[in-house]
C-alpha positions in Angstrom: 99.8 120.5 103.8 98.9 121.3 107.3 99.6 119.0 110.4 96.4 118.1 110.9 95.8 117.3 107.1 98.5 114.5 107.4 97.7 113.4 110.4 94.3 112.9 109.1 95.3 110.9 105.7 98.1 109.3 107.4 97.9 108.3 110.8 98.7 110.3 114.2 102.3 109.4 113.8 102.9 110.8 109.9 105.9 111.4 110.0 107.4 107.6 110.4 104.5 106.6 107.7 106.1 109.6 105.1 109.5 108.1 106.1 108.4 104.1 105.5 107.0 105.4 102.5 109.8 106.7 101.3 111.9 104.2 102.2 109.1 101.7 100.7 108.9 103.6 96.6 112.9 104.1 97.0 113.0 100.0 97.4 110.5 100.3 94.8 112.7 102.4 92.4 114.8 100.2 92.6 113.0 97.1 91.5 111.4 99.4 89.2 114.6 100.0 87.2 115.6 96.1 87.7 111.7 95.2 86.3 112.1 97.8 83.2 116.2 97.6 82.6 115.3 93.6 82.2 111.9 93.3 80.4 113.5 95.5 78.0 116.7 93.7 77.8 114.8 90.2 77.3 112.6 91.7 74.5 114.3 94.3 72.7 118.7 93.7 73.7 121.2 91.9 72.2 120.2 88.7 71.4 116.3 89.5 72.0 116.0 86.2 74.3 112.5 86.6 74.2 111.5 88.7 71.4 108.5 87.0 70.8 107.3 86.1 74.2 106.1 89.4 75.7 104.5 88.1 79.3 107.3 85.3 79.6 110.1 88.4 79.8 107.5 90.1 82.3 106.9 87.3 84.6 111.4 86.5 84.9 112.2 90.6 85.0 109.0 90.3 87.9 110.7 87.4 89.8 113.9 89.6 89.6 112.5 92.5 90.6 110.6 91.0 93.5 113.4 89.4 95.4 115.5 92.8 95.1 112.1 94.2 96.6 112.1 91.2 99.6 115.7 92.0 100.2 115.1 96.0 100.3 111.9 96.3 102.2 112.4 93.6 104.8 115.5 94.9 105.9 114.8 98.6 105.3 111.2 99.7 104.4 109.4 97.7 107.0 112.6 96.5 109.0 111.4 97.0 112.7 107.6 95.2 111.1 109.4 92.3 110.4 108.4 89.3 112.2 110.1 86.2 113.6 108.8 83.5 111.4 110.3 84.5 108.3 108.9 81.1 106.1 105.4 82.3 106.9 106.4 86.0 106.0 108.4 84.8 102.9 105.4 82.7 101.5 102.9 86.0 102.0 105.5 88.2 100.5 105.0 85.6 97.5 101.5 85.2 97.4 101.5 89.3 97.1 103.7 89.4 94.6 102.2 86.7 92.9 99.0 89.4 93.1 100.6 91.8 92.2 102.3 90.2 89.1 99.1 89.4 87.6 97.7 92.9 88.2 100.8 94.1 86.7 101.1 91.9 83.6 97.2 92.4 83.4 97.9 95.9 81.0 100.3 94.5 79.1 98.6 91.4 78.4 95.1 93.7 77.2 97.8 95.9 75.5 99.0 92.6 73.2 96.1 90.6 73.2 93.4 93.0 73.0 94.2 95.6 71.3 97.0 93.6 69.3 100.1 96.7 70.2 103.0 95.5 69.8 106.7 97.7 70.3 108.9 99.4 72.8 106.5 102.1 73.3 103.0 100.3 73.7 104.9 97.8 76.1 106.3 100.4 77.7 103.1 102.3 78.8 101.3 99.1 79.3 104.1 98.3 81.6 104.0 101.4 83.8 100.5 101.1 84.4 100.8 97.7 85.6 103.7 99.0 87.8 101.5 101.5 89.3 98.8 99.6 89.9 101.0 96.5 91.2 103.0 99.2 93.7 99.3 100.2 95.5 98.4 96.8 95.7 101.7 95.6 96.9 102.1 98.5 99.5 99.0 97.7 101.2 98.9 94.1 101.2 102.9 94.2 102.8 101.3 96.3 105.8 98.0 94.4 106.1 99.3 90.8 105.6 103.5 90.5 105.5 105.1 92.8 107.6 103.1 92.9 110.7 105.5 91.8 113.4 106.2 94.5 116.2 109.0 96.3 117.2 110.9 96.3 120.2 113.3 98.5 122.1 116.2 95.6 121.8 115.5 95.3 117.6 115.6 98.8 117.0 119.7 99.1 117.2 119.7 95.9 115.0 117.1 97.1 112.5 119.2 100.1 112.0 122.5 98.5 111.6 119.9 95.6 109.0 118.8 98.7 107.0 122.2 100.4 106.7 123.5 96.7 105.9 120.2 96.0 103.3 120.8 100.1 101.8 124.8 99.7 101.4 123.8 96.1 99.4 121.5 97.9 97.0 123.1 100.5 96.3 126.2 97.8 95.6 124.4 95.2 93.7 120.5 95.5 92.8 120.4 91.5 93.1 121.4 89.4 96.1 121.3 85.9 96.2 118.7 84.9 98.7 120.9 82.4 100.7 123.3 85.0 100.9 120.3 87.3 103.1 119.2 84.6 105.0 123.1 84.0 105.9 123.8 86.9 107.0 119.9 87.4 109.4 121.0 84.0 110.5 124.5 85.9 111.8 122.9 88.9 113.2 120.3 87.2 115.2 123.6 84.0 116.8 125.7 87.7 117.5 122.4 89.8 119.0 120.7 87.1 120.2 
């Protein structure tokens, strides 16, 4: 693709929107695998916890999935978007997800219900369509509605050292407890600030 081709679909500066993109589906693979790895674990592992309830595994391996997401895109993907009242940003970030859950579980719920599928392989391809679709809807809203704080010159140091901080966690453990993020923002901002 030209310059002017991405310029065109993306924005004048591309190159920071292919970057927060990339940063934004890594954060994404990431929850993905936590999404899957569970679902699959609730309906199919040892034990099958919840054999028999195929949306009930999909909304707790979505809750999961989502706060790994939180953790990885406000303190990577959209790190320097970010804004200071982070209950009002928290409660959009929900309302998205909640969107995006339904939109999600939507496929899977036609999949079982509908066209009365049932198995690893049905709920599997159900599933990744509902990913997909729930990824779109979740990218957009994040930039329209959640992330739409502005950056400036004295957050930039500390939204790099957040995102090396948010990446290293991760890459570490795929779950964080959410105290434990807002403990350690509340520490940044008393040692920046």
């Amino acid at each position: 693709m030209t310059t002017a081709v991405l310029t065109r679909l993306l924005g004048p500066d591309h190159r920071a929107r292919l970057l927060e993109l990339a940063r934004f589906l890594s954060v994404g693979g990431v929850a993905f695998v936590v999404d899957v790895g569970l679902y699959n674990l609730l309906r199919f592992g040892p034990g099958e916890l919840l054999a028999a309830k195929p949306l009930t595994a999909k909304v707790v391996a979505t809750l999961v999935a989502t706060l790994v997401s939180w953790v990885g895109n406000r303190l990577w993907t959209f790190a320097s978007q970010r804004t200071r009242h982070r209950g009002r940003e928290l409660f959009l970030f929900v309302v998205v997800n909640g969107l995006g859950l339904a939109v999600g579980a939507a496929p899977l719920a036609f999949s079982q219900y509908v066209l009365h599928l049932d198995g690893p392989v049905p709920d599997n391809v159900a599933n990744l369509i509902g990913i997909a679709l729930g990824t779109v809807l979740r990218y957009v809203g994040y930039k329209q509605w959640v992330f739409t704080g502005e950056t400036t010159p004295a957050d930039e140091g500390r939204d790099e050292h957040a995102a090396q901080e948010a990446a290293v966690a991760l890459a570490v453990q795929p779950v964080i407890p959410l105290g434990a993020v807002l403990a350690a923002e509340e520490h940044l901002e008393h040692h920046d600030g």
